[in-house]
C-alpha positions in Angstrom: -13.4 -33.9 -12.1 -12.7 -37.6 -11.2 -9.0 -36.8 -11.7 -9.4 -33.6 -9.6 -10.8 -35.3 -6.6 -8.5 -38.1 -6.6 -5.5 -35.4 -6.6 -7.1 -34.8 -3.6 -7.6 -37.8 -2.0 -4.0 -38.6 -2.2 -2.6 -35.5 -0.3 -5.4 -34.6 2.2 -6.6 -36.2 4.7 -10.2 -37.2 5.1 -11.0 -33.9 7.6 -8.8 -31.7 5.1 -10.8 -33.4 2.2 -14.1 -32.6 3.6 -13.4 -29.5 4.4 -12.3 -28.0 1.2 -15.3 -30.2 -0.9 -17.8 -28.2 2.0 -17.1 -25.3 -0.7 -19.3 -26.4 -4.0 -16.6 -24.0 -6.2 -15.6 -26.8 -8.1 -12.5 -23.8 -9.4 -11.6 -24.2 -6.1 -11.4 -27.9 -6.2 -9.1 -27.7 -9.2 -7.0 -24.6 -8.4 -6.3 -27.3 -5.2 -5.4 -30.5 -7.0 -3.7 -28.5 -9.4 -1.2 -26.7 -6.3 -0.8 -30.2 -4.4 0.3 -32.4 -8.1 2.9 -28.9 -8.6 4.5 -28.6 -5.1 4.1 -31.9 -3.7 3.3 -31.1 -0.1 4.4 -33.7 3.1 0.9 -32.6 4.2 -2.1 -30.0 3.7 -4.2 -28.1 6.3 -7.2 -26.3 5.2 -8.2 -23.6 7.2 -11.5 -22.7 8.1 -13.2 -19.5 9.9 -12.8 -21.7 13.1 -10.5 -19.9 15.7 -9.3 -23.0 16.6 -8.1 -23.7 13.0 -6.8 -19.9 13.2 -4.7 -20.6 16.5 -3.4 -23.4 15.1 -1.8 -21.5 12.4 -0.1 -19.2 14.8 1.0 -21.4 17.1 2.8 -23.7 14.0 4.2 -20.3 13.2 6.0 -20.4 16.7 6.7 -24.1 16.6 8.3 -23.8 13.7 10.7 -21.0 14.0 9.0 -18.7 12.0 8.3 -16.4 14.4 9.3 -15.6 18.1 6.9 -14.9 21.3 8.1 -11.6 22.9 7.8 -10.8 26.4 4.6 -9.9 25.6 2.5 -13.1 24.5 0.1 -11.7 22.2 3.1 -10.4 20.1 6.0 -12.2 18.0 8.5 -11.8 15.6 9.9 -13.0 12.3 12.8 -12.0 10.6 13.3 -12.4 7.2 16.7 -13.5 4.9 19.6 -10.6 5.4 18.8 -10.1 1.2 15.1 -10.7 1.6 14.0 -7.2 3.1 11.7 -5.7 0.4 9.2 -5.8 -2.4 11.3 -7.5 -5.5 10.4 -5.1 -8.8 12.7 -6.3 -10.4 11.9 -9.8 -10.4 8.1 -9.7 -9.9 6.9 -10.1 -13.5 4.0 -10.7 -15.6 2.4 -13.1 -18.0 1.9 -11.7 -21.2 0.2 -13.6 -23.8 2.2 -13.2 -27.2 0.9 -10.1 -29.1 0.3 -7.8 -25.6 2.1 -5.3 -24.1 1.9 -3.6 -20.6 3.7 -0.7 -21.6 7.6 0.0 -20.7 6.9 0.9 -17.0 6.2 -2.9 -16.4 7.9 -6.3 -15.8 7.2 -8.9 -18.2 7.9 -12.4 -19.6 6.2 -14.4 -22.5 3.2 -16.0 -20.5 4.0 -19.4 -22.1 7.5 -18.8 -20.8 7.0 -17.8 -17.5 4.9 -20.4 -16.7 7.7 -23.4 -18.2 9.9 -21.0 -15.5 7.4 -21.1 -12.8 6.8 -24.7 -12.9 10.6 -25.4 -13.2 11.1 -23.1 -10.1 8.2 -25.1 -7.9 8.2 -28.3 -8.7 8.5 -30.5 -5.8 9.0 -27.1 -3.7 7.1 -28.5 -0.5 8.7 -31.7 -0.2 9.0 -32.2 3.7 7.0 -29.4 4.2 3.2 -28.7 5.2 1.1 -26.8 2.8 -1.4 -24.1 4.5 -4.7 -23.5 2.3 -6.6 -20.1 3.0 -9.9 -18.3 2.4 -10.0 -14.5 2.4 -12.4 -11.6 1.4 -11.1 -8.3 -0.2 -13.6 -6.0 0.6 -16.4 -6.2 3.3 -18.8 -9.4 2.7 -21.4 -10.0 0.8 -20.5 -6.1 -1.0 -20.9 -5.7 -4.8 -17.1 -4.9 -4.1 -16.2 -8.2 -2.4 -13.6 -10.1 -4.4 -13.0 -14.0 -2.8 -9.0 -14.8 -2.8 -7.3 -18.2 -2.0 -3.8 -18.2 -0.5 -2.0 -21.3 -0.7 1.3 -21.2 0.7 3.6 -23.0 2.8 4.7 -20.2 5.3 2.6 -20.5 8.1 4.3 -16.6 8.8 2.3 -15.3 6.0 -0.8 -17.4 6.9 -0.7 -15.5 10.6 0.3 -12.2 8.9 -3.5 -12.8 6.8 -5.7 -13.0 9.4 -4.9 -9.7 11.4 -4.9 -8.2 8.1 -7.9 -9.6 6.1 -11.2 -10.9 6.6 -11.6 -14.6 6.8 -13.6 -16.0 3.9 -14.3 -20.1 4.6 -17.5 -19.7 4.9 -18.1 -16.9 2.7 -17.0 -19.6 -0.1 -19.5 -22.1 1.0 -21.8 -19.6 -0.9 -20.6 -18.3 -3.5 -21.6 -19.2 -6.9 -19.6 -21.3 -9.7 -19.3 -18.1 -11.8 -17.6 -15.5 -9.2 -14.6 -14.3 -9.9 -11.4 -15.7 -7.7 -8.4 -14.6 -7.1 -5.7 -17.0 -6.8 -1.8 -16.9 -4.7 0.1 -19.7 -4.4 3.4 -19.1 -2.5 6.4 -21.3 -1.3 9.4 -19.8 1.1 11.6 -22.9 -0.8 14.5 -24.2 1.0 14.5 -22.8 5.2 17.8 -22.4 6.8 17.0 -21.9 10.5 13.5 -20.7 9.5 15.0 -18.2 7.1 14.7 -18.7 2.7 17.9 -19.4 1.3 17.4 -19.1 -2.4 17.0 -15.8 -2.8 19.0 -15.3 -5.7 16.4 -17.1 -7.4 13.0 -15.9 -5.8 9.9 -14.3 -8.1 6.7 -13.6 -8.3 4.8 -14.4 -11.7 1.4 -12.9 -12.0 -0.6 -14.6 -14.3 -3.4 -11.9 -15.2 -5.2 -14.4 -17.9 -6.0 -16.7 -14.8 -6.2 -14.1 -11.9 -3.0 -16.0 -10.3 -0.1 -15.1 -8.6 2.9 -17.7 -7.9 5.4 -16.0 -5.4 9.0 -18.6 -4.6 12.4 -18.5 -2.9 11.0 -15.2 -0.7 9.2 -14.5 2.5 9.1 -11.2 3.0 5.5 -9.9 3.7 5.5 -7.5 0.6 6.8 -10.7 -1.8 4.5 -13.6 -0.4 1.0 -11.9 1.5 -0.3 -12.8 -2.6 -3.8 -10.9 -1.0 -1.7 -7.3 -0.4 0.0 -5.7 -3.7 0.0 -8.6 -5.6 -3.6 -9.1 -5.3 -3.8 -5.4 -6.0 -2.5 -6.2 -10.1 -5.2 -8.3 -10.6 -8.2 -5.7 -8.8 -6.8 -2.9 -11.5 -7.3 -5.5 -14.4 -10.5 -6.1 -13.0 -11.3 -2.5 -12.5 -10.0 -1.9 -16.1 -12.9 -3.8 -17.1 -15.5 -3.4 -14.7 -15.3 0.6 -14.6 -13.9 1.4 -11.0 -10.9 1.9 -9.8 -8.3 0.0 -7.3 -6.5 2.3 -6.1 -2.9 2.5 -3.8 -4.9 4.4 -1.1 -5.5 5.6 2.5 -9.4 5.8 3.5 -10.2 8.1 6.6 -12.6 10.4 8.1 -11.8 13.8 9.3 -14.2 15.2 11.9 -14.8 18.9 10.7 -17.7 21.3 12.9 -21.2 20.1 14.1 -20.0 16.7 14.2 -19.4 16.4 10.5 -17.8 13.4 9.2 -15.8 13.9 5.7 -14.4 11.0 4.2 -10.6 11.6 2.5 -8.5 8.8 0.7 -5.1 9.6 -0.4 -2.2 7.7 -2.6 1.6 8.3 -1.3 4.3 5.8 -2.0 5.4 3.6 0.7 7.4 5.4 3.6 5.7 8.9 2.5 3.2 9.1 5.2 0.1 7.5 4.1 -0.2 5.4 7.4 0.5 8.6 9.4 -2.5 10.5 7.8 -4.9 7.9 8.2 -3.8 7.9 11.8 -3.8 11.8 12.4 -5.2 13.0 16.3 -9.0 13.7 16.1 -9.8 11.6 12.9 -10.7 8.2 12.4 -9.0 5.6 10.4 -10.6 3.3 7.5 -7.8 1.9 5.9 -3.8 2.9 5.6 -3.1 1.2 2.2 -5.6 -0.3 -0.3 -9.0 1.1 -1.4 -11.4 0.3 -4.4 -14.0 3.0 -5.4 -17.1 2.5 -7.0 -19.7 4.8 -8.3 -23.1 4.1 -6.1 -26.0 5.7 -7.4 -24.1 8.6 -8.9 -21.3 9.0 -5.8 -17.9 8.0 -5.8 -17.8 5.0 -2.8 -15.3 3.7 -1.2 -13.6 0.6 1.3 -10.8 -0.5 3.1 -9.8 -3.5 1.1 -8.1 -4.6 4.4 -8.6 -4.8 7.9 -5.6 -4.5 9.3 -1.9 -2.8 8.9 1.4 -3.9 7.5 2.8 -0.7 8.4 6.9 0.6 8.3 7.7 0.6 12.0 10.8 3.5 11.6 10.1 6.5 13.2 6.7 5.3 15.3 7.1 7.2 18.1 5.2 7.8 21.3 5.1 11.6 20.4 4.1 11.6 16.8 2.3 8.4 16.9 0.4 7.7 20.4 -2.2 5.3 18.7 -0.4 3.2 17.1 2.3 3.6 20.0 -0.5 2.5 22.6 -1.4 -0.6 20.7 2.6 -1.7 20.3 2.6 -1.5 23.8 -0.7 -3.2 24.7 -1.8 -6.9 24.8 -3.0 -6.5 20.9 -2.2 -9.0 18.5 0.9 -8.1 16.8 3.3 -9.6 14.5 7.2 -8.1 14.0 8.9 -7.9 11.2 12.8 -7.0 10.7 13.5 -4.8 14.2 16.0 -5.9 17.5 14.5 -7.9 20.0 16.3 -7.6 23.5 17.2 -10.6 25.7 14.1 -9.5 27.9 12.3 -10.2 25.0 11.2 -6.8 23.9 11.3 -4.8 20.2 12.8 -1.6 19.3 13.7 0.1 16.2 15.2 3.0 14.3 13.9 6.1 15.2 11.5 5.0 18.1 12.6 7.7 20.6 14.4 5.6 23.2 18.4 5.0 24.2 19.6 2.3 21.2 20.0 -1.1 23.1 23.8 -2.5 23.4 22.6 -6.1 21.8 19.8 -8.3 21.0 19.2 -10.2 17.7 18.1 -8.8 14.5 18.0 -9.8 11.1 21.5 -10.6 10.9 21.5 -12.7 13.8 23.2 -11.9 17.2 23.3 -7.7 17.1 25.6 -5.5 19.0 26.5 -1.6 18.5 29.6 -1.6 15.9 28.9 -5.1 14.0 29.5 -4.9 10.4 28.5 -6.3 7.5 30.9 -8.2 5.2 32.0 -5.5 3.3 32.7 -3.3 6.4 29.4 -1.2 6.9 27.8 -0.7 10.2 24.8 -3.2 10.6 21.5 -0.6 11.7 20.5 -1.7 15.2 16.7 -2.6 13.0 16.1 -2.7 8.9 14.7 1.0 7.4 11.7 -1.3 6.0 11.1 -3.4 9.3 7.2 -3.5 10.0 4.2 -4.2 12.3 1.5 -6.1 11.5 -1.8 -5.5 13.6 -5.5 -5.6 12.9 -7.3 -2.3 12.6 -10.1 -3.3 14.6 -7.6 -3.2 18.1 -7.7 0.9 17.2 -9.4 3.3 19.7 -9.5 5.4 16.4 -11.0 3.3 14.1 -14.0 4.5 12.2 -17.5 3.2 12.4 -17.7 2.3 8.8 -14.9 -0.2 8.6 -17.4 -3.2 7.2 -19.8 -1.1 5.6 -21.2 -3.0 2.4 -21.8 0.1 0.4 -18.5 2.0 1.7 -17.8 5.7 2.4 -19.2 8.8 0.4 -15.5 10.1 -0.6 -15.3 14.1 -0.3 -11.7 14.7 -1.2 -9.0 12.3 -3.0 -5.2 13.6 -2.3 -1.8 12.8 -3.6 1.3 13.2 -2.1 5.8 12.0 -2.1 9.1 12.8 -0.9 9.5 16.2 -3.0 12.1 18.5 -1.3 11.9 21.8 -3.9 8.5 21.9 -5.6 5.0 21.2 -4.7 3.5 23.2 -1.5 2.5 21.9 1.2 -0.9 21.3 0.1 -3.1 22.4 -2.7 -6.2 22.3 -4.5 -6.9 21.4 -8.1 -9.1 23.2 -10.6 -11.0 20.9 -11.4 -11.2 16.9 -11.6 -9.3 16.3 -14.7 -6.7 18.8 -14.1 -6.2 17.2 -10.4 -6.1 13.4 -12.1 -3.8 15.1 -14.8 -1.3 17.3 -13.3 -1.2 16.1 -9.8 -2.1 11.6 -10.0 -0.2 11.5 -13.2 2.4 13.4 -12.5 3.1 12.7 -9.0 7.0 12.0 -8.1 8.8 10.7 -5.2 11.9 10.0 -3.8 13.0 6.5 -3.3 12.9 4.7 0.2 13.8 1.4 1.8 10.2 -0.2 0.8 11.9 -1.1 -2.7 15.1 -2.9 -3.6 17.4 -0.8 -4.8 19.3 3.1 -3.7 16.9 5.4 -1.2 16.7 9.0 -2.4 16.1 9.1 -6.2 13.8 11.0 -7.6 11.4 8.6 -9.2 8.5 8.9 -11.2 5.5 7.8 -9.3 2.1 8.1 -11.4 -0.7 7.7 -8.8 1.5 6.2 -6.5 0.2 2.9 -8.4 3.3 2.4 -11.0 4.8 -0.6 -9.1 1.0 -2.4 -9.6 -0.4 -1.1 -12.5 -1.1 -3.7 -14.6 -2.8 -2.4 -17.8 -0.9 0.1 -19.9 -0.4 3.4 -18.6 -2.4 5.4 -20.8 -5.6 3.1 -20.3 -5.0 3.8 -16.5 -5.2 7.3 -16.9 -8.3 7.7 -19.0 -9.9 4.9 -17.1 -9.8 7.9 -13.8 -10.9 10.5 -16.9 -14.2 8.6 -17.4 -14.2 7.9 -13.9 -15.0 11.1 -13.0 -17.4 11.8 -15.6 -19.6 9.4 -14.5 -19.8 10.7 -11.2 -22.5 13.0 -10.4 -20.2 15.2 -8.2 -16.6 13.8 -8.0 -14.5 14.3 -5.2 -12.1 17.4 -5.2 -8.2 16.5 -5.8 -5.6 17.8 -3.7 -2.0 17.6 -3.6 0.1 17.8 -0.1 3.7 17.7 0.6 5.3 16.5 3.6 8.7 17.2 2.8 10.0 20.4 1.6 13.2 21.4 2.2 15.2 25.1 2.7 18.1 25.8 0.8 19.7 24.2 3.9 18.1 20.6 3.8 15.9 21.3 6.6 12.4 20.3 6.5 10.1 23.6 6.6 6.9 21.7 8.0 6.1 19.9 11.0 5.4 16.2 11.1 1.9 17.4 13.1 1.0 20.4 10.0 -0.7 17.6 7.7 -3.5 17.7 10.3 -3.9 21.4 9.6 -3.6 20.5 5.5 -6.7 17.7 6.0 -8.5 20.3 8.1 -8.5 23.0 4.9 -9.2 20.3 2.6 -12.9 19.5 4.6 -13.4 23.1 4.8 -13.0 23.6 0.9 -14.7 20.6 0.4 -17.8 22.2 2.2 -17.3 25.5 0.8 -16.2 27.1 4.2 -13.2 28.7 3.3 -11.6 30.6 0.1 -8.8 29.7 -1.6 -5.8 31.3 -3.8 -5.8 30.2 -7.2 -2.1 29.9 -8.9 -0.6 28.8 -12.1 -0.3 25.3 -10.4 -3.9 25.0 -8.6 -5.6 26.6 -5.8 -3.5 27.1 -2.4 -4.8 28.2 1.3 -5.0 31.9 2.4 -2.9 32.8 5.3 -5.6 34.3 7.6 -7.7 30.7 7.4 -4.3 28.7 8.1 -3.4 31.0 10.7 -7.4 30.4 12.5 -6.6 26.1 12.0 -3.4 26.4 13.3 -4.8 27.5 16.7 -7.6 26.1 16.3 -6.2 22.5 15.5 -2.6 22.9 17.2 -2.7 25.6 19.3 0.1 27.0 17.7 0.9 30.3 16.2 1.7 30.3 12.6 3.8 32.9 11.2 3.2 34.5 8.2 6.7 34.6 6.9 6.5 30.6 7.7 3.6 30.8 5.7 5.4 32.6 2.7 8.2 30.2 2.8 5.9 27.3 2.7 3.3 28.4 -0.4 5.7 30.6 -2.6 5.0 29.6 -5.8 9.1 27.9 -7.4 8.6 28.5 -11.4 11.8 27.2 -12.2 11.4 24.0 -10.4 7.6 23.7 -11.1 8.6 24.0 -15.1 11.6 21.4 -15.0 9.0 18.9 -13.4 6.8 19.5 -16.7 9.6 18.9 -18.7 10.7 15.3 -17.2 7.2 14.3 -17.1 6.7 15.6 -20.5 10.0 13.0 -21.6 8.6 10.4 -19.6 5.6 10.2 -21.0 6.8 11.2 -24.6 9.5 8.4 -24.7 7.6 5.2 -23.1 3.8 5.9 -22.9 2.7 6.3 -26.3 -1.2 6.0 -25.3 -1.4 8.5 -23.0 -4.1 10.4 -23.6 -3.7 13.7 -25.5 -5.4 15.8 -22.4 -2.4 15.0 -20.4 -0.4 17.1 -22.9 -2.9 19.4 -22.8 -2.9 19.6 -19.2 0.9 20.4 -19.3 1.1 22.8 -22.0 -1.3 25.0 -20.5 0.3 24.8 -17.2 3.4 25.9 -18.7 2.0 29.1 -20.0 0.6 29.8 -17.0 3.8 29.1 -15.4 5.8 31.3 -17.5 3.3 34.3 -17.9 3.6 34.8 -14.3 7.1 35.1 -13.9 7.5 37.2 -16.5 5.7 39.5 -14.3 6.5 38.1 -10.6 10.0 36.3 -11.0 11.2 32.8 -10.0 9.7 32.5 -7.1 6.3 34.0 -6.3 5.0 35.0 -3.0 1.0 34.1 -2.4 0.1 37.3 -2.0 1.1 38.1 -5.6 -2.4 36.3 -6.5 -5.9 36.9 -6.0 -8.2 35.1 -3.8 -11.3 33.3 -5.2 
């Protein structure tokens, strides 16, 4: 310990000093020492709960050039490296002590490898540069699921981005005890060229699972360096894995069904698939767009908002299909930028936002204008596909009452949804919980989008939406939500929606504003209300009860020939998605759990008895009600 706090002594100041030893973890002390003696820091801040040590940290972002004020001066923006615009998969990699495996699906290095690697890599990595020390919460406070995260990092961006989008922690750290369980980020941008990291060829992020760490270098976008976001998400499903809950890639909100009745609904898509959309849908509230944990509480399936805030994909937001989130952009709301064109007057826009494209402004190429090009000759978008906002939830007229709720939410429904242009429906119902965890988390696709290095469009296999995080095999994953629901007294139901099905054409078939009409049936099956279809595939709405939420949630007329179009039942398509998950699964997941071949088999049949007597494609009204 002697050698710990003279570590210490040497790079903080006697206010830094004191602050950090006002927090008896002595982990905390050496996680510290053991981050200054690596990196080598000009200087160290700790930050405290204090808003004036929290305005400092923004207004060193602006000093600094790491972010912009806009014409309005609550908001900013920060662009990140031209090659820097995405989650890195490819290089984000874990630790794996010799003799374990994380299955094929994952990244990963020889632990004692990676770490030689990550020492190498950040060695001396804050020379001339001031290192930020955080304290966060995941979770509400003082919960039974509160997990206590440190960010060290020497972007004061990603320090900012942090406090609209977690809960700060300083003081929750003064009490905690020697034994809790930490997690731990440490982050460097590396070398800055005007503000912007220049070694990206050489950025990673090592996740060190045997010591709850993450080391993130050479990188600043959000998705790469925020350690508390998905890369803190790794380490909650090894925890879960142990503990018996689940962290899950998941919206949490509440729609408001009749008689004032509150039904709470969390949902997995894969980034750009509409997750932050649903959550924000007119007439429900909002818990959480991205991260939840569930717990079983006295025999119910619980849940929180890991977060507080959103790190949301800004294409598209529109003042028609998004007013809520449109009103706050355009209100005196904290608000960080990421990745869009700011005009000379000092004001943001971005692909797909509804208004005239501006001539020029500056982006994250630098100086924008309509035509530039890139160096191999391709049109420069006016804004990045992934540019984002980053705001706190609790500036949302729509924000529910249950945000910081120790215990969480009472979860009614769990739903599971990509970009699928030619097989699921638009939404449906399982039969049961282990046939929804089976056939509709496990063997959820989607097609790629700009949220991941790497070609848009590809069908990719997308297992809970989780694959990108998961960091226990597979097959453990999937019996870990088998026993899950067992345990529950009454587990949620399990739907499946689709946003995106396409005609023969290419044209989408559904409206952007239909999902509200989908999470409407969902409550109403949930509390027995309404009847349902049941198909090979699951259970499926009945026209006459879509045709009463259509007006009754739109005011819209919904045609029964739209309706047909929508739910017909595509056999060929549906069976060709059992065989590449069957592959998938047979060729690089050799513990998955023998009811998951089950689950398919017998889907199959079903699949293939009715089409013997329906054809290819099956009208709803082919099946009977229940």
């Amino acid at each position: 310990m002697k050698d710990v706090i003279s570590t210490l002594e040497h790079y903080l100041t006697p206010v830094g000093l004191a602050k950090l030893l006002a927090i008896p973890n002595r982990d905390v002390h050496r996680f510290v020492a053991k981050a200054v003696d690596l990196c080598e820091p000009m200087k160290v801040f700790v930050c405290t709960d204090a808003q004036e040590d929290i305005d400092y940290i923004r207004r060193t972002a602006i000093a600094r050039g790491e972010e912009t004020e806009l014409a309005i001066n609550t908001q900013t923006v920060h662009f990140d490296g031209f090659f820097d615009q995405a989650r890195d998969k490819g290089h984000t990699q874990y630790l794996v002590p010799k003799g374990e495996s994380l299955g094929e699906q994952v990244e990963q290095i020889d632990r004692d490898i990676g770490l030689k690697e990550v020492e190498e890599r950040m060695k001396g990595c804050m020379h001339n540069k001031k290192m930020v020390i955080r304290f966060f919460c995941l979770g509400p406070l003082d919960s039974d699921f509160s997990i206590p995260c440190v960010q060290i990092t020497d972007s004061f961006y990603v320090a900012h981005s942090e406090d609209l989008l977690y809960r700060t922690g300083y003081e929750y750290f003064k009490r905690l005890p020697d034994n809790k369980e930490i997690f731990w980020m440490l982050h460097s941008s590396g070398k800055l060229v005007q503000s912007v990291s220049i070694g990206w060829q050489q950025r990673g992020v090592a996740i060190d699972y045997l010591e709850n760490t993450v080391y993130s270098y050479n990188t600043q976008y959000a998705g790469n360096t925020i350690g508390l976001k998905k890369l803190a998400l790794r380490l909650a499903i090894r925890k879960a894995n142990r503990e018996d809950w689940l962290a899950e890639h998941m919206f949490l909100m509440a729609i408001h069904g009749p008689e004032g009745r509150k039904t709470y609904l969390t949902g997995a898509y894969p980034s750009a698939c509409g997750k932050t959309s649903t959550s924000m849908v007119k007439g429900a509230t909002i818990v959480g767009d991205d991260l939840t944990y569930l717990r079983i509480i006295n025999g119910h399936v619980r849940g929180v908002n890991v977060e507080q805030g959103i790190f949301g994909i800004i294409r598209s937001v529109s003042q028609e299909d998004d007013p809520v989130i449109w009103e706050v952009l355009n209100s005196c709301q904290p608000a960080i930028y990421s990745n869009v064109l700011i005009t000379e007057e000092g004001y943001p826009h971005w692909l797909d936002d509804g208004r005239p494209i501006p001539p020029r402004g500056v982006n994250h190429s630098g100086p924008w204008w309509i035509g530039k090009v890139d160096e191999k000759g391709e049109e420069i978008p006016m804004a990045h596909k992934n540019a984002r906002y980053t705001i706190s939830l609790k500036g949302l007229p729509n924000l529910d009452s249950a945000l910081e709720d120790p215990q969480g939410v009472k979860i009614g429904g769990i739903i599971y949804g990509g970009r699928d242009s030619d097989t699921w429906v638009p939404v449906q119902e399982s039969f049961n919980w282990d046939h929804g965890v089976l056939t509709m988390g496990a063997c959820l696709e989607s097609k790629t989008t700009a949220a991941t290095l790497g070609p848009s469009g590809v069908r990719m296999f997308q297992p809970f939406s989780n694959l990108d995080f998961i960091s226990i095999p597979l097959g453990q994953y999937i019996k870990n939500h088998l026993k899950f629901g067992k345990s529950a007294q009454n587990p949620p139901r399990i739907f499946a929606v689709n946003y995106f099905q396409q005609n023969a054409e290419g044209q989408y078939i559904t409206g952007k504003d239909a999902k509200r009409v989908w999470l409407n049936w969902m409550d109403r099956r949930i509390h027995g209300e309404v009847e349902a279809i049941k198909t090979p595939i699951g259970y499926i709405p009945r026209y006459e009860d879509l045709k009463m939420l259509f007006r009754e949630i739109l005011n819209k007329t919904y045609a029964e020939s739209d309706y047909i179009e929508q739910f017909s039942i595509r056999v060929p398509e549906l069976l060709e998605k059992i065989d590449r998950i069957e592959k998938i699964y047979h060729e690089t997941v050799p513990d998955a759990p023998l009811e998951l071949s089950d689950a398919l088999s017998e889907q199959r049949v079903r699949l293939i008895e009715v089409e013997k007597i329906h054809g290819e494609c099956i009208a709803p009204n082919k099946f009977t009600s229940t």
